[in-house]
N, CA, C and O atoms as a GROMACS GRO file, in nm:
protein
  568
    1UNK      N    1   0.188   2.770  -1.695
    1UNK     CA    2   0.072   2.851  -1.724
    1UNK      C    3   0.070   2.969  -1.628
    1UNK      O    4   0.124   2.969  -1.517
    2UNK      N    5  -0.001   3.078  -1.685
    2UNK     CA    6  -0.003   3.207  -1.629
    2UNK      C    7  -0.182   3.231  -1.532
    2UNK      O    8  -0.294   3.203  -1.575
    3UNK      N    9  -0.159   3.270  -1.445
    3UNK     CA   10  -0.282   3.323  -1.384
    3UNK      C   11  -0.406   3.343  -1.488
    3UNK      O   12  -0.508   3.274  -1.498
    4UNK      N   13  -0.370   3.449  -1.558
    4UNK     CA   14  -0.443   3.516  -1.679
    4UNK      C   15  -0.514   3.386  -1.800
    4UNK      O   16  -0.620   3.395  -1.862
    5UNK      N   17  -0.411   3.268  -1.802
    5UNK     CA   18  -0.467   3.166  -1.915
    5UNK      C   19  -0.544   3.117  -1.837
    5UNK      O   20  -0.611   3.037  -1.902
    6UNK      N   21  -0.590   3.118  -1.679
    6UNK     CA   22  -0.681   3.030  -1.648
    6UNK      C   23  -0.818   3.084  -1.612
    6UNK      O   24  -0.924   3.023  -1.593
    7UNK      N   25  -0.778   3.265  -1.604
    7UNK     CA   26  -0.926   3.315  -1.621
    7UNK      C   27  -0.972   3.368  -1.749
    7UNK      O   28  -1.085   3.416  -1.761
    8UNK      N   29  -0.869   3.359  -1.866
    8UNK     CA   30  -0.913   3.342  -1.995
    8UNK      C   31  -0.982   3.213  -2.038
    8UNK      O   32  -1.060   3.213  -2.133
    9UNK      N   33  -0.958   3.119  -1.976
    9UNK     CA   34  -0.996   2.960  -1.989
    9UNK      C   35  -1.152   2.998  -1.910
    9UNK      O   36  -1.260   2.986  -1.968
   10UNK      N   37  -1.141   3.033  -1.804
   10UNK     CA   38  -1.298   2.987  -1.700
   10UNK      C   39  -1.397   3.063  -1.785
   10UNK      O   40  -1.505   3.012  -1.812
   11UNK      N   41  -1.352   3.228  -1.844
   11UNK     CA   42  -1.442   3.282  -1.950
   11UNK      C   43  -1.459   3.248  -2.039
   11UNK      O   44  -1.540   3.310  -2.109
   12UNK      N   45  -1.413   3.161  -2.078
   12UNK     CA   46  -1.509   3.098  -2.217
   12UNK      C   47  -1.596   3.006  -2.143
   12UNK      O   48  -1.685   2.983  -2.225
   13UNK      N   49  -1.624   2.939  -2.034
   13UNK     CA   50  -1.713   2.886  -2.004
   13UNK      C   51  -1.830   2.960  -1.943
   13UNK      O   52  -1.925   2.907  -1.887
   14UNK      N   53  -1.812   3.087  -1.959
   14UNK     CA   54  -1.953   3.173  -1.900
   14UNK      C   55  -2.035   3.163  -2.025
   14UNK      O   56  -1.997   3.188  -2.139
   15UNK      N   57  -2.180   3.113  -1.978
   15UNK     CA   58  -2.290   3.075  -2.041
   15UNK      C   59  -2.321   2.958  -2.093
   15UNK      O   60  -2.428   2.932  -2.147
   16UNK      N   61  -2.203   2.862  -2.074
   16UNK     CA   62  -2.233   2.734  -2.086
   16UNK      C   63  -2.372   2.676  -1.984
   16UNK      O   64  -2.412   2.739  -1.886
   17UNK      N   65  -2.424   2.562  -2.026
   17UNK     CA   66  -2.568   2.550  -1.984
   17UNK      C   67  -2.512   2.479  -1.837
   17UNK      O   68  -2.394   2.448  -1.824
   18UNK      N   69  -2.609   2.459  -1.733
   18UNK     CA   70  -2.602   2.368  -1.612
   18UNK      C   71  -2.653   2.236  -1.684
   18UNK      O   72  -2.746   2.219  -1.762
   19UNK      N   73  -2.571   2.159  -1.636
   19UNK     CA   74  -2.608   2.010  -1.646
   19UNK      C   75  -2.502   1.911  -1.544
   19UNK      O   76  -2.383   1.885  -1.560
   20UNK      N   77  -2.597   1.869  -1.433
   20UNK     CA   78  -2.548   1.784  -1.357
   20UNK      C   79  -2.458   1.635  -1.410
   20UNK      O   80  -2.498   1.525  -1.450
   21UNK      N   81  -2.291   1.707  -1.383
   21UNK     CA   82  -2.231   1.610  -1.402
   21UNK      C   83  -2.181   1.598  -1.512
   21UNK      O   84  -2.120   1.498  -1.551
   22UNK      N   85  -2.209   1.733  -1.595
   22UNK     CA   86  -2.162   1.755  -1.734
   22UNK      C   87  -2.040   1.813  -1.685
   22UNK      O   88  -2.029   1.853  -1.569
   23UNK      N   89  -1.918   1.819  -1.799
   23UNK     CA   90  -1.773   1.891  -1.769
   23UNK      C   91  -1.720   1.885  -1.902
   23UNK      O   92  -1.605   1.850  -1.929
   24UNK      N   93  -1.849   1.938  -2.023
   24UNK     CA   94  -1.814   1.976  -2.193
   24UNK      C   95  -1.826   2.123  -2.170
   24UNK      O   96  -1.922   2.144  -2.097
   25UNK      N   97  -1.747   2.265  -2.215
   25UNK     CA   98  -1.756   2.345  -2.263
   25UNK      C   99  -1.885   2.354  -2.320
   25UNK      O  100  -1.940   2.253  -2.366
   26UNK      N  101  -1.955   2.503  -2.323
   26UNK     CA  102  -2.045   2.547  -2.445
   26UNK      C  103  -2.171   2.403  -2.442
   26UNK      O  104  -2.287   2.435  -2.465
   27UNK      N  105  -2.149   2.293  -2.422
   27UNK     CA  106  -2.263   2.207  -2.384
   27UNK      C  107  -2.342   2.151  -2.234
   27UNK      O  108  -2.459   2.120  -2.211
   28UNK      N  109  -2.236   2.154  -2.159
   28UNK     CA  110  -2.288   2.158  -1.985
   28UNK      C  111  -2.198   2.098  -1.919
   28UNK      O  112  -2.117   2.011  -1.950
   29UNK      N  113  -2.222   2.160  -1.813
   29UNK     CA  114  -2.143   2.148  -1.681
   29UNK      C  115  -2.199   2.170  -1.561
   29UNK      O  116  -2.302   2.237  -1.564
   30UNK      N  117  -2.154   2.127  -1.435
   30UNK     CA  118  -2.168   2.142  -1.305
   30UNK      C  119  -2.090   2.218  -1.249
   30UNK      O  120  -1.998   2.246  -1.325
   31UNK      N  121  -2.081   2.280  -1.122
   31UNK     CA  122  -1.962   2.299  -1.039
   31UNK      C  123  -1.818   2.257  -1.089
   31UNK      O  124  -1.728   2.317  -1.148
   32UNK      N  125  -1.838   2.104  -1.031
   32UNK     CA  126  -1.716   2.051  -1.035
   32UNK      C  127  -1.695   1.982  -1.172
   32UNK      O  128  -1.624   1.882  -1.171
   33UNK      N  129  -1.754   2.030  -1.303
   33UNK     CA  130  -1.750   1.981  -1.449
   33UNK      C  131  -1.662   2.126  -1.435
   33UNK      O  132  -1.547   2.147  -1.472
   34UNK      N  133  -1.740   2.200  -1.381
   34UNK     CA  134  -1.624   2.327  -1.448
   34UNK      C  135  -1.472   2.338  -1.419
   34UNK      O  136  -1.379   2.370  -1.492
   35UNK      N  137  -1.476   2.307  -1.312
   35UNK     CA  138  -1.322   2.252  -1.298
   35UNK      C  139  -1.275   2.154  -1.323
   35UNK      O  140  -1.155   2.157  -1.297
   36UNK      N  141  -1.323   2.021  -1.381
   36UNK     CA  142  -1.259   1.913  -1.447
   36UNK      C  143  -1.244   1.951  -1.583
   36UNK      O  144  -1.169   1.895  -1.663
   37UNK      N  145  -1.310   2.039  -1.605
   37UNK     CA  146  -1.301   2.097  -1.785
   37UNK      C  147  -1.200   2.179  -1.804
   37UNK      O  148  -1.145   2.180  -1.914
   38UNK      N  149  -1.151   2.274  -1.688
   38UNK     CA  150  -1.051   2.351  -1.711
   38UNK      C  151  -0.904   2.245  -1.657
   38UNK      O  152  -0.791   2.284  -1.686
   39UNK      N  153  -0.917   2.161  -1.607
   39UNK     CA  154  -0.826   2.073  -1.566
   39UNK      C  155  -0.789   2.052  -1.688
   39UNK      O  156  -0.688   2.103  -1.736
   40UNK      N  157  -0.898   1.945  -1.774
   40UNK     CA  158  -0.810   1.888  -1.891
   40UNK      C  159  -0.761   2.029  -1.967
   40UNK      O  160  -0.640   2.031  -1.985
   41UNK      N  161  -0.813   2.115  -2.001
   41UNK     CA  162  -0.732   2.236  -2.086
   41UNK      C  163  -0.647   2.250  -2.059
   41UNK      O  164  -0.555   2.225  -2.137
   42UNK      N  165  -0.623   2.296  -1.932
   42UNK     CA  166  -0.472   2.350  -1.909
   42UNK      C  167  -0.408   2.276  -1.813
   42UNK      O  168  -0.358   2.349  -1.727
   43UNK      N  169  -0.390   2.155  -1.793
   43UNK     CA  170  -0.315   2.047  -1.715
   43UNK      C  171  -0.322   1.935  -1.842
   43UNK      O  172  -0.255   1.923  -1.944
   44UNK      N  173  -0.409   1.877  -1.798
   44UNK     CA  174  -0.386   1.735  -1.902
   44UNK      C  175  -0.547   1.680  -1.886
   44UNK      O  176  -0.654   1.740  -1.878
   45UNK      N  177  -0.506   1.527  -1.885
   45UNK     CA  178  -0.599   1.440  -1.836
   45UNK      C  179  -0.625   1.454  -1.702
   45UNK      O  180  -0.552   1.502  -1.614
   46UNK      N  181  -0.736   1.406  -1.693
   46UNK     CA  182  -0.810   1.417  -1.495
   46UNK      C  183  -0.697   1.358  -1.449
   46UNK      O  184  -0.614   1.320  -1.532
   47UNK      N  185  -0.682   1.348  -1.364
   47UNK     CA  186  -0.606   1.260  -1.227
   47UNK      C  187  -0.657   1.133  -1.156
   47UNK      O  188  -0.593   1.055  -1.085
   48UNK      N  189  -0.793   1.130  -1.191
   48UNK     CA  190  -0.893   1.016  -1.127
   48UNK      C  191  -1.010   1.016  -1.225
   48UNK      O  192  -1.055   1.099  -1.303
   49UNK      N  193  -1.046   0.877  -1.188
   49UNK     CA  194  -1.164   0.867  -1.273
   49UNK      C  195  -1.300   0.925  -1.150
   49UNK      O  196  -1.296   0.913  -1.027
   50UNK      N  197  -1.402   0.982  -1.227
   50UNK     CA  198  -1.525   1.013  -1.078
   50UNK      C  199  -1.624   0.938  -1.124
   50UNK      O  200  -1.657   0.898  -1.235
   51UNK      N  201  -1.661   0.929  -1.029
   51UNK     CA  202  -1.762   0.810  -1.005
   51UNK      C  203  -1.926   0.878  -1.047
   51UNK      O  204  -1.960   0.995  -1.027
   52UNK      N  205  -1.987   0.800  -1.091
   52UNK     CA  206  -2.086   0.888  -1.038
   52UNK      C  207  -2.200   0.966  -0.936
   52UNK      O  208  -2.262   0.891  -0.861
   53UNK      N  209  -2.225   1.092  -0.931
   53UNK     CA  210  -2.267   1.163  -0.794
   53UNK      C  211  -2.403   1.175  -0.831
   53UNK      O  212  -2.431   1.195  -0.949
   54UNK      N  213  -2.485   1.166  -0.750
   54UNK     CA  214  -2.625   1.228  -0.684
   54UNK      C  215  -2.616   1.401  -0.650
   54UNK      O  216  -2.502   1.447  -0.639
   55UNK      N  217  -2.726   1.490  -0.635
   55UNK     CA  218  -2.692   1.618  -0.620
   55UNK      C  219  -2.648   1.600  -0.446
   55UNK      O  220  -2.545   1.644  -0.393
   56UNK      N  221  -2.745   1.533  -0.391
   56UNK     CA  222  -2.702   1.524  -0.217
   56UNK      C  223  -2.534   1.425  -0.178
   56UNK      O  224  -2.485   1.398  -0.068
   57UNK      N  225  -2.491   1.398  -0.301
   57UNK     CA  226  -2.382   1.326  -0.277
   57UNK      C  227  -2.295   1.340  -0.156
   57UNK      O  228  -2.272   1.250  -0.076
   58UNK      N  229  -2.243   1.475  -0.150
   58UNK     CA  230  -2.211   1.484   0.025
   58UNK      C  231  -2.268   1.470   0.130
   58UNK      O  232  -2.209   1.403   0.215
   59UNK      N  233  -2.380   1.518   0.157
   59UNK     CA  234  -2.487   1.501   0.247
   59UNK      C  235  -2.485   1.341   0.256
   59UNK      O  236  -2.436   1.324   0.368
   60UNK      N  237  -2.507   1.230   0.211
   60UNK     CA  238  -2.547   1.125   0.172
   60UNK      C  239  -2.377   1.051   0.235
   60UNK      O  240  -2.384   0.942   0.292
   61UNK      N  241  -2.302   1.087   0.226
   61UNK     CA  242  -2.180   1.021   0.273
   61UNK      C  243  -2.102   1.089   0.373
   61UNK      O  244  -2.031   1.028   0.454
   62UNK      N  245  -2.112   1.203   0.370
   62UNK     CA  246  -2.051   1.297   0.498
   62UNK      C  247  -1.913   1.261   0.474
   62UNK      O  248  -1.870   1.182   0.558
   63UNK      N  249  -1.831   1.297   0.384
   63UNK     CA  250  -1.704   1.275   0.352
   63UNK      C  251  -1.619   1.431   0.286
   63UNK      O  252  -1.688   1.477   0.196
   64UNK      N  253  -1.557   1.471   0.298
   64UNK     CA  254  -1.481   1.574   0.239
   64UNK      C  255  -1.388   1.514   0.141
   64UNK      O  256  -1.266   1.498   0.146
   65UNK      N  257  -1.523   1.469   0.001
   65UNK     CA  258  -1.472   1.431  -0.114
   65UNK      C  259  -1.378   1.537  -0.209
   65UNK      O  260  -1.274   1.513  -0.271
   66UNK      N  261  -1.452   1.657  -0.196
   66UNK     CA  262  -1.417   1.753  -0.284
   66UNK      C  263  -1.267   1.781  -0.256
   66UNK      O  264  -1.164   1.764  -0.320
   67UNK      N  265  -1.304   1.842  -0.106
   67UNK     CA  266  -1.176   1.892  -0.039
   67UNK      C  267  -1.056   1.792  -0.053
   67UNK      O  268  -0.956   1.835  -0.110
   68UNK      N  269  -1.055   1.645   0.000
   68UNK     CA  270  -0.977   1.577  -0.058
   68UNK      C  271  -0.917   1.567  -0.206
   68UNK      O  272  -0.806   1.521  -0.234
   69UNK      N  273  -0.975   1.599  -0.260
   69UNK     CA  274  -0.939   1.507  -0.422
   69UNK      C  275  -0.870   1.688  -0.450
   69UNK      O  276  -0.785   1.720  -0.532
   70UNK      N  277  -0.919   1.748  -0.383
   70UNK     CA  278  -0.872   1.926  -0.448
   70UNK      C  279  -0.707   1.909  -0.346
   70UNK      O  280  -0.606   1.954  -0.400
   71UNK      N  281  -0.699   1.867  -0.257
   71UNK     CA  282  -0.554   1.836  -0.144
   71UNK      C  283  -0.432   1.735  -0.245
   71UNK      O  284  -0.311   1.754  -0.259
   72UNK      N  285  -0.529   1.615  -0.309
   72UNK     CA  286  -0.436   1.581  -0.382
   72UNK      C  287  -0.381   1.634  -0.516
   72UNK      O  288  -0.262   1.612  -0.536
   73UNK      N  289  -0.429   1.679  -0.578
   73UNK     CA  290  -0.440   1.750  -0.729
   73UNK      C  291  -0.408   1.884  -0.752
   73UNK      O  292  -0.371   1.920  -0.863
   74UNK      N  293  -0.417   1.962  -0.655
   74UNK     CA  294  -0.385   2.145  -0.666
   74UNK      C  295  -0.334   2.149  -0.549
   74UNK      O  296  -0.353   2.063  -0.463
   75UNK      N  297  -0.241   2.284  -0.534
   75UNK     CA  298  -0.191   2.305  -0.480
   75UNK      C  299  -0.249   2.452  -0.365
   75UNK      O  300  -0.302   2.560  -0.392
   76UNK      N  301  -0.218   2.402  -0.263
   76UNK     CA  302  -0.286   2.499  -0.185
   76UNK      C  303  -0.251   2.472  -0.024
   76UNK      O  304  -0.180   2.379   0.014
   77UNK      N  305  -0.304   2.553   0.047
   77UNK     CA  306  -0.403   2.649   0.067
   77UNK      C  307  -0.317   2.772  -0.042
   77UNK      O  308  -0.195   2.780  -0.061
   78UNK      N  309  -0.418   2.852  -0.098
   78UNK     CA  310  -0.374   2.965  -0.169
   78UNK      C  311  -0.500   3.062  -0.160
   78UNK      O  312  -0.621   3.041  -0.157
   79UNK      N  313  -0.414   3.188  -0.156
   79UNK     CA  314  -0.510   3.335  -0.151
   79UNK      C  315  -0.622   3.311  -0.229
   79UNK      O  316  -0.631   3.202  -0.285
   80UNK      N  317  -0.723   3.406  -0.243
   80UNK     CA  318  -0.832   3.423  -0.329
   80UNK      C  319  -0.748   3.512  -0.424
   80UNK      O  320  -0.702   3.625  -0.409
   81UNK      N  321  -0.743   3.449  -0.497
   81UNK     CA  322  -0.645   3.547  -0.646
   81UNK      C  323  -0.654   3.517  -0.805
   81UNK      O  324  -0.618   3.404  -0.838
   82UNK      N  325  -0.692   3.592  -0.893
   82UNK     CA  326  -0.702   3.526  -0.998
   82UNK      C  327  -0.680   3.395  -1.039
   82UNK      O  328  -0.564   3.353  -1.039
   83UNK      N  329  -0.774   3.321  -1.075
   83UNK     CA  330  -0.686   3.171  -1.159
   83UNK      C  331  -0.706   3.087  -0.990
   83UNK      O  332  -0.656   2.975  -0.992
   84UNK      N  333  -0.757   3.120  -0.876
   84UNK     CA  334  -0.751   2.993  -0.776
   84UNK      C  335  -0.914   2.951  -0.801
   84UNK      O  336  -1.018   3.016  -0.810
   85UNK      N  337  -0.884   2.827  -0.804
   85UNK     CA  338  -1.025   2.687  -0.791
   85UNK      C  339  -1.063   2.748  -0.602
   85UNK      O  340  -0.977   2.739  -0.515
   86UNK      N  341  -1.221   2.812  -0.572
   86UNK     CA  342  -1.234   2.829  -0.439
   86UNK      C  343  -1.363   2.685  -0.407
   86UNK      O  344  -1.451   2.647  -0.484
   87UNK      N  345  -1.333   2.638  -0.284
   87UNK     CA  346  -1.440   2.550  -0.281
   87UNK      C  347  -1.542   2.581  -0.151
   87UNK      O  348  -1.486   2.625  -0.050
   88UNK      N  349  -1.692   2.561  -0.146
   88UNK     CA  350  -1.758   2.648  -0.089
   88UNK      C  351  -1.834   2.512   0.002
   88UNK      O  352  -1.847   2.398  -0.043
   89UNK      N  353  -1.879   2.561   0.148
   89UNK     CA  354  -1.944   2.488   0.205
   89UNK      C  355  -2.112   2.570   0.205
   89UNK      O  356  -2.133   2.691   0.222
   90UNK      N  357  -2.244   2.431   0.172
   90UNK     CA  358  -2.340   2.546   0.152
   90UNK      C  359  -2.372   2.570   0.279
   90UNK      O  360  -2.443   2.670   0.287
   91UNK      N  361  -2.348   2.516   0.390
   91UNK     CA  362  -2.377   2.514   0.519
   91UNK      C  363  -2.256   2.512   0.595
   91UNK      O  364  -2.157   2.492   0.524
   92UNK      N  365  -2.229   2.530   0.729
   92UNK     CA  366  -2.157   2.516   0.816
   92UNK      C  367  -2.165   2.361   0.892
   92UNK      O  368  -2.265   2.334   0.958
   93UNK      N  369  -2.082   2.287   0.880
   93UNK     CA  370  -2.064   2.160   0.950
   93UNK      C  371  -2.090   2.067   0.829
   93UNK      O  372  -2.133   1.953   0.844
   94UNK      N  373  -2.063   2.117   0.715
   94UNK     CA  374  -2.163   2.030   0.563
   94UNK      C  375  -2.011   2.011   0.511
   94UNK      O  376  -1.929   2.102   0.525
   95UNK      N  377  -1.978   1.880   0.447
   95UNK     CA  378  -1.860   1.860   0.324
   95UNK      C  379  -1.876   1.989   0.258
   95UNK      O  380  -1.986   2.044   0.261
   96UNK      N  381  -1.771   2.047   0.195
   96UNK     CA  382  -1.763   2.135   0.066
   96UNK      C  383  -1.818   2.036  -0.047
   96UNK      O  384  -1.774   1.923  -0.067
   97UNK      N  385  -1.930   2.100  -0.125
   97UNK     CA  386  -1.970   2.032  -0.237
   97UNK      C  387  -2.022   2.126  -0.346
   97UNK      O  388  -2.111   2.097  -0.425
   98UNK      N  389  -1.917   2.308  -0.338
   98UNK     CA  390  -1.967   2.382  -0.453
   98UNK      C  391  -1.820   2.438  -0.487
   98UNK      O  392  -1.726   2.450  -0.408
   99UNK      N  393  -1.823   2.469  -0.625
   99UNK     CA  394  -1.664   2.533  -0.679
   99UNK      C  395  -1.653   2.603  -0.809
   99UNK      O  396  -1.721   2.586  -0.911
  100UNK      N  397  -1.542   2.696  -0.784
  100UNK     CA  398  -1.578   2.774  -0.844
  100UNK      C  399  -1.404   2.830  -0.849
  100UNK      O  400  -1.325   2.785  -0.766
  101UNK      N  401  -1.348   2.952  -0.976
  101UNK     CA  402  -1.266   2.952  -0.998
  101UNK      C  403  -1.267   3.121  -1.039
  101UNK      O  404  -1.326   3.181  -1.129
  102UNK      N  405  -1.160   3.178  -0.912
  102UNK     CA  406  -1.158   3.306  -0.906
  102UNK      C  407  -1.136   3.363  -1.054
  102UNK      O  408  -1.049   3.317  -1.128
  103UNK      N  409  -1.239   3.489  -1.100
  103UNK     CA  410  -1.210   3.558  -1.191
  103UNK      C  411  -1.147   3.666  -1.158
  103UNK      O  412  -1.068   3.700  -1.246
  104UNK      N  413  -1.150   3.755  -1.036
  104UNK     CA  414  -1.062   3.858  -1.031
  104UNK      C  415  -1.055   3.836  -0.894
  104UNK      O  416  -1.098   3.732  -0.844
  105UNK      N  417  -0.988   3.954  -0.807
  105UNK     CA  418  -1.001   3.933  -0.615
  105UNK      C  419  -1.159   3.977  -0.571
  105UNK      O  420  -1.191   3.996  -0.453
  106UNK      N  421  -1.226   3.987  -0.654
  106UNK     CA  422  -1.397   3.995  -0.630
  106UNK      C  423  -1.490   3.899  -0.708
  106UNK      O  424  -1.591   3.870  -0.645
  107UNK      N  425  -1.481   3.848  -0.819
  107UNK     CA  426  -1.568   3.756  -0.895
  107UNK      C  427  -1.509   3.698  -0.896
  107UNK      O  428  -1.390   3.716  -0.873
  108UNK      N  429  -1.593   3.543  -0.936
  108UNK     CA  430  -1.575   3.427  -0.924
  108UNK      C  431  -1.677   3.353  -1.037
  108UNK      O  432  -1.793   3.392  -1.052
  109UNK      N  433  -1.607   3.221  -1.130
  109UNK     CA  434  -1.715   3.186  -1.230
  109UNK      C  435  -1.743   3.040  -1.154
  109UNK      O  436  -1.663   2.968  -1.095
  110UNK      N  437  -1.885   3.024  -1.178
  110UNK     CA  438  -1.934   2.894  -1.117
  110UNK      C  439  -2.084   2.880  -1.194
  110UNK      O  440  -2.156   2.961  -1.253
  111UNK      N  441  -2.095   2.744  -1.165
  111UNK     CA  442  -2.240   2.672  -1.262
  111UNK      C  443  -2.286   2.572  -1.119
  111UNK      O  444  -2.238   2.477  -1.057
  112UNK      N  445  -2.451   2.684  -1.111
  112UNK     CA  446  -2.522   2.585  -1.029
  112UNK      C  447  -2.628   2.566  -1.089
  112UNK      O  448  -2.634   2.635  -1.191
  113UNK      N  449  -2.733   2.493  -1.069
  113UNK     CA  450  -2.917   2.486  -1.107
  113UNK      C  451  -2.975   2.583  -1.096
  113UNK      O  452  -3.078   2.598  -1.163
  114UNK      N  453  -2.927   2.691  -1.002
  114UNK     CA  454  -3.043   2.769  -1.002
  114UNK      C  455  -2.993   2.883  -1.071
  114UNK      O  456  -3.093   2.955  -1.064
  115UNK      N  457  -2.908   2.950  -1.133
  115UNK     CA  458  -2.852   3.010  -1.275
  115UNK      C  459  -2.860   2.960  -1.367
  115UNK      O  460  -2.837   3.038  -1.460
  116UNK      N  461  -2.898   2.789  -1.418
  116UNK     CA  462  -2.871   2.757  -1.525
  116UNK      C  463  -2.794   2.755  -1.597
  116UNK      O  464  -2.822   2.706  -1.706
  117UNK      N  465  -2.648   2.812  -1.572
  117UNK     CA  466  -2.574   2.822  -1.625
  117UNK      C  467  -2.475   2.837  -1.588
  117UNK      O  468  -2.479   2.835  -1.465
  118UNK      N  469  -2.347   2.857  -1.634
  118UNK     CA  470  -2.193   2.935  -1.560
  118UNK      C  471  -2.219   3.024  -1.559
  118UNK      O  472  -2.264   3.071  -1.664
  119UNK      N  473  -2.210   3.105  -1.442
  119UNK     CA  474  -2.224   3.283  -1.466
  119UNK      C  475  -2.083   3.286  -1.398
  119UNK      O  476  -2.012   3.189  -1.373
  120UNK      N  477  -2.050   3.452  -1.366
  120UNK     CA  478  -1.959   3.557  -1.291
  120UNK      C  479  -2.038   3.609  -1.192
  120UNK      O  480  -2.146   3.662  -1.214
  121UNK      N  481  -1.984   3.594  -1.071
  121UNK     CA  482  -2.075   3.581  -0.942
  121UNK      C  483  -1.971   3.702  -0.851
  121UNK      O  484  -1.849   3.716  -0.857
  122UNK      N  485  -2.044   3.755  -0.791
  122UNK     CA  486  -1.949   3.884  -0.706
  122UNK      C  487  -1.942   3.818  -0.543
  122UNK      O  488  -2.040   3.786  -0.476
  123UNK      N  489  -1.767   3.805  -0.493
  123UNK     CA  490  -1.724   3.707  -0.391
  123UNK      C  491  -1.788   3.802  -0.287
  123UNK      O  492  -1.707   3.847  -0.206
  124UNK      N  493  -1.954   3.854  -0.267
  124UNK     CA  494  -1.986   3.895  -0.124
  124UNK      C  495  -1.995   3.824  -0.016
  124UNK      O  496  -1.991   3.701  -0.007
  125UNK      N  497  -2.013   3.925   0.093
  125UNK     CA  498  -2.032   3.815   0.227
  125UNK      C  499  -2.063   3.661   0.204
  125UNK      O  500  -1.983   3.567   0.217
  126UNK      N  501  -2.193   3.657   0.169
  126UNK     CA  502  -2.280   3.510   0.147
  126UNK      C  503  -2.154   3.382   0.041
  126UNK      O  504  -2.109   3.268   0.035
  127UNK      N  505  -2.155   3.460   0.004
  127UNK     CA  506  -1.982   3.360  -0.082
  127UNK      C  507  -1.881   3.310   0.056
  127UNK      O  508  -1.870   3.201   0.112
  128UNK      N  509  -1.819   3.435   0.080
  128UNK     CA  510  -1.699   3.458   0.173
  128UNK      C  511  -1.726   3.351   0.272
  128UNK      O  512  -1.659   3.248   0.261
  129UNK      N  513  -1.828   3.358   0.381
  129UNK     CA  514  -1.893   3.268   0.449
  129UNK      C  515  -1.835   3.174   0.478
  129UNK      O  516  -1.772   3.133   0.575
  130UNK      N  517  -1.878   3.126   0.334
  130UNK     CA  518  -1.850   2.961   0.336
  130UNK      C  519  -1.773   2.888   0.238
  130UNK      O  520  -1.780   2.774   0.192
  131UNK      N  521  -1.682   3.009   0.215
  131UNK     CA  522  -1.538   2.927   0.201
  131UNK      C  523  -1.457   2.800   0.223
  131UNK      O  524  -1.344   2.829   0.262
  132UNK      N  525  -1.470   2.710   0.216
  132UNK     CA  526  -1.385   2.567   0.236
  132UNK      C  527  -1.237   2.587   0.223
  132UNK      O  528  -1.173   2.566   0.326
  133UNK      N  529  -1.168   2.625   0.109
  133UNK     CA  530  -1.086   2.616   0.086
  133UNK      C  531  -1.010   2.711  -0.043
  133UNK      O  532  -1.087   2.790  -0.098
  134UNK      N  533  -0.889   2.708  -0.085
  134UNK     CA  534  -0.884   2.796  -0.225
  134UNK      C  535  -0.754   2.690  -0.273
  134UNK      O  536  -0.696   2.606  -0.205
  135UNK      N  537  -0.740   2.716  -0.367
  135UNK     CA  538  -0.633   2.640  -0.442
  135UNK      C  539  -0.586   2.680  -0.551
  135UNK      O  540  -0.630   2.781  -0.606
  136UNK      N  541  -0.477   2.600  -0.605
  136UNK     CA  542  -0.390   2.690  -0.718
  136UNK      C  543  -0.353   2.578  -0.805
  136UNK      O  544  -0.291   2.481  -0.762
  137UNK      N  545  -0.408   2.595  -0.990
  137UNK     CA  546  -0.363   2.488  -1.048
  137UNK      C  547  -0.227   2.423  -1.046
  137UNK      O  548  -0.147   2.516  -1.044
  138UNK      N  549  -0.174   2.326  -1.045
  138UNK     CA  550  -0.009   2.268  -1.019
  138UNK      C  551   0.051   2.374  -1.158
  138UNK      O  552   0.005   2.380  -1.272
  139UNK      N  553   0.151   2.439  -1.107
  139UNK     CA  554   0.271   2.487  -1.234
  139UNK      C  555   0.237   2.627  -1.227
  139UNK      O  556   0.324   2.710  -1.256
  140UNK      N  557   0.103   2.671  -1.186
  140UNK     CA  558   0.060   2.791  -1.237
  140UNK      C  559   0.166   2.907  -1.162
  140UNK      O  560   0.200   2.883  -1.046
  141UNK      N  561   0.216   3.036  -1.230
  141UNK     CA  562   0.290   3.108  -1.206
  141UNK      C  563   0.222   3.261  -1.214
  141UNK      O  564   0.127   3.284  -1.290
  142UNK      N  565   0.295   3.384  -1.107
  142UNK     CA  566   0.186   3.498  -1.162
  142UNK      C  567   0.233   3.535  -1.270
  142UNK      O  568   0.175   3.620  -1.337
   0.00000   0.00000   0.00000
């Protein structure tokens, strides 16, 4: 797969609704639905089954779930560059527990509660911040 099929893939999920823990296209998703949704498209099947989460789920276990399971499954550390999965800490000293999947070297598409939806989000300071990590789907080529 090409860079380009995976931010052709994340745009069709702009305007899909927020729904905690959803990861259907066009019916709802979370954060990390949005990247298990583009997983199965353009990879395959998940890699793991997930359990189910609470919204404080990190907070609540203090574990670098995300970051882990993103170490085993994608490949990375990788630039902020079209087509990379970025994962965000909302705080400093907090698990990464937000994600999101570069649309260009400035936007980024992601689904939280308080958009309601997947939008295209511009990577300013307040993004940059709190960066966790970036990653690159397995195979993907420029």
């Amino acid at each position: 797969m090409i860079r380009a099929d995976i931010v052709a893939a994340a745009q069709r999920w702009l305007g899909t609704p927020y729904h905690h823990q959803g990861s259907c296209l066009g019916v709802g998703c979370d954060c990390f639905g949005l990247v298990r949704g583009l997983w199965r498209e353009l990879v395959g099947p998940e890699p793991e089954d997930v359990p189910a989460y609470t919204p404080d789920w990190a907070e609540a276990r203090g574990e670098e779930a995300m970051l882990g399971a993103a170490s085993r499954h994608f490949v990375g550390p990788a630039p902020l560059r079209p087509g990379a999965i970025v994962l965000f800490r909302w705080r400093a000293g907090m698990p990464a527990k937000h994600a999101g999947v570069m649309l260009s070297a400035e936007t980024f598409a992601h689904a939280y509660d308080g958009a309601g939806k997947v939008v295209a989000g511009a990577m300013v300071p307040f993004w940059r911040r709190r960066i966790a990590g970036a990653f690159d789907f397995p195979g993907v080529s420029d």
